[in-house]
N, C-alpha and C positions, 0 to 999 in steps of 0.2 A: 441589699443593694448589689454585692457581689455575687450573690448568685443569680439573680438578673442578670449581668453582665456576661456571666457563662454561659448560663442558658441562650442570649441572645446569641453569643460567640459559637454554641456548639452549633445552634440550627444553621448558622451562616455556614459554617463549617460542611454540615454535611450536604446541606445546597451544592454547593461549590465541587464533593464529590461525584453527587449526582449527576453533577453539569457534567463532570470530567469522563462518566459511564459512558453519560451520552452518548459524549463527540468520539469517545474509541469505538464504540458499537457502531456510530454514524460513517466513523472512518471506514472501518472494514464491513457494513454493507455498500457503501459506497468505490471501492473496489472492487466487489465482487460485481455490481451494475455496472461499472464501466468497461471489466473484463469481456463482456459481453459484445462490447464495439472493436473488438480486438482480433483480429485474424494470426496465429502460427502460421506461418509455411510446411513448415512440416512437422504438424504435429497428428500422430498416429497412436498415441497413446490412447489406451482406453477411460483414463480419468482424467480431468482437469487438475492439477496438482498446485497447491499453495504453500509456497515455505516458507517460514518465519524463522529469522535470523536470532537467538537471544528473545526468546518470547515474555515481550512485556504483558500479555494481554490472559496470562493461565489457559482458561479454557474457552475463551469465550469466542473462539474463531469455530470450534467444535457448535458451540451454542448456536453461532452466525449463520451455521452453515448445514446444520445437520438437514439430509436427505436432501438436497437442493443439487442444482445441476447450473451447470457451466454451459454454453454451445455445447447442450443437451449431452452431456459429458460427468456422472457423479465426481462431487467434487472431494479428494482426497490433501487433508490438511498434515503436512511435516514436520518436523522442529528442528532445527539443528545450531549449534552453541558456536561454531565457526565456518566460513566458510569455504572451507577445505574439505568440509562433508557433504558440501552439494553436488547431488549426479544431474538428474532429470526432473525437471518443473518450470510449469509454464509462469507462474509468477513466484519474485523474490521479496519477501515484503523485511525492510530493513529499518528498524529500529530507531530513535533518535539518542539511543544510547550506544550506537555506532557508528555518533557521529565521525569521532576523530578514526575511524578504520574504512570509511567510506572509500578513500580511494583505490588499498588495497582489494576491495569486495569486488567494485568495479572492475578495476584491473585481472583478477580470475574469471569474473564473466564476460570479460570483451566481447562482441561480437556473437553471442549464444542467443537463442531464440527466448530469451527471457524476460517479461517484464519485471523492469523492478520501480517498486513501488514504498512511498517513506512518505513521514509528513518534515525530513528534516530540513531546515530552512535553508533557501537555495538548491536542492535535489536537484532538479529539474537542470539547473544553467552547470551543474559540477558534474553531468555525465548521467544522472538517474532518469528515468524516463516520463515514471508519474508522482509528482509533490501532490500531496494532499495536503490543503489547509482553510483556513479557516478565518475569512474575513468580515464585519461586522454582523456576528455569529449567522454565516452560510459557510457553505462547505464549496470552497472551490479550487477546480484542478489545474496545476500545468504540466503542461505535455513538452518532453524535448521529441521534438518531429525527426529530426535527425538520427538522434540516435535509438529512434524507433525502428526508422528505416535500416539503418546497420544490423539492427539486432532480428533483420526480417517478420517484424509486427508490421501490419496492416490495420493503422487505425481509422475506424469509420468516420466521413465527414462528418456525422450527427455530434460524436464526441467531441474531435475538433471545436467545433465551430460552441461549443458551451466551455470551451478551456482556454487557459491562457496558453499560446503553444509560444515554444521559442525556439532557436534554430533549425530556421523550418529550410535547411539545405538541402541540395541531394545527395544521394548516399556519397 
């Protein structure tokens, strides 16, 4: 009887991992498609650069991403553990185990050509630009237009118009 029980316990269990693969894998190729609707002002770099803030996800942005291009751009993936160590990249992808340091991250990248992108809840309306999440399991985005615009992103109506956008100000 008890090990029936485990056994039922363990498969449920590793479902629920699976599921959890998924939606990180689903997150950051989904990312990487939306970066695509995304215009830099000036960006002149020869790579598309992706930084991960405290990387929750090991290798798997490498795996996501390998030989793949950006606006025909090889895409080079970063890591760095604070962000005090951020120079040059076009996107900031920010953790939901940084939630509570959110503002500070913010506040260093005021105004820089950066997307930063999170699934943590609220991103979007507390200064972030793209919340990824996840409602009756689809994957949908919101966009802060605003501070899109400050931060000289040009995002495409196509994007738009499949997001939920919010503070759709001018700069």
């Amino acid at each position: 009887m008890y090990k029936k029980i485990l056994l039922i316990i363990l498969f449920v269990c590793i479902g629920v991992l699976e599921a959890y693969d998924k939606n990180d894998k689903l997150e950051i190729l989904i990312m990487g498609k939306a970066s695509k609707y995304i215009k830099w002002k000036d960006d002149n770099s020869k790579n598309f650069t992706i930084t991960i803030l405290n990387n929750p996800y090991e290798n798997l942005f490498e795996e996501t991403f390998s030989n793949k291009k950006i606006n025909k751009k090889p895409i080079k993936i970063k890591y760095i553990n604070d962000v005090d160590e951020l120079n040059t990249t076009n996107v900031l992808y920010i953790p939901i185990s940084d939630k509570k340091n959110l503002p500070k991250i913010l506040k260093k990248i005021k105004n820089k050509d950066i997307l930063t992108v999170s699934k943590i809840k609220g991103f979007a309306q507390r200064g972030g630009i793209m919340q990824i999440y996840f409602l009756t399991q689809k994957v949908k985005l919101k966009i802060n237009l605003n501070k899109s615009l400050k931060n000289n992103l040009k995002i495409s109506s196509s994007l738009l118009k499949i997001s939920d956008v919010v503070n759709r100000g001018k700069k």
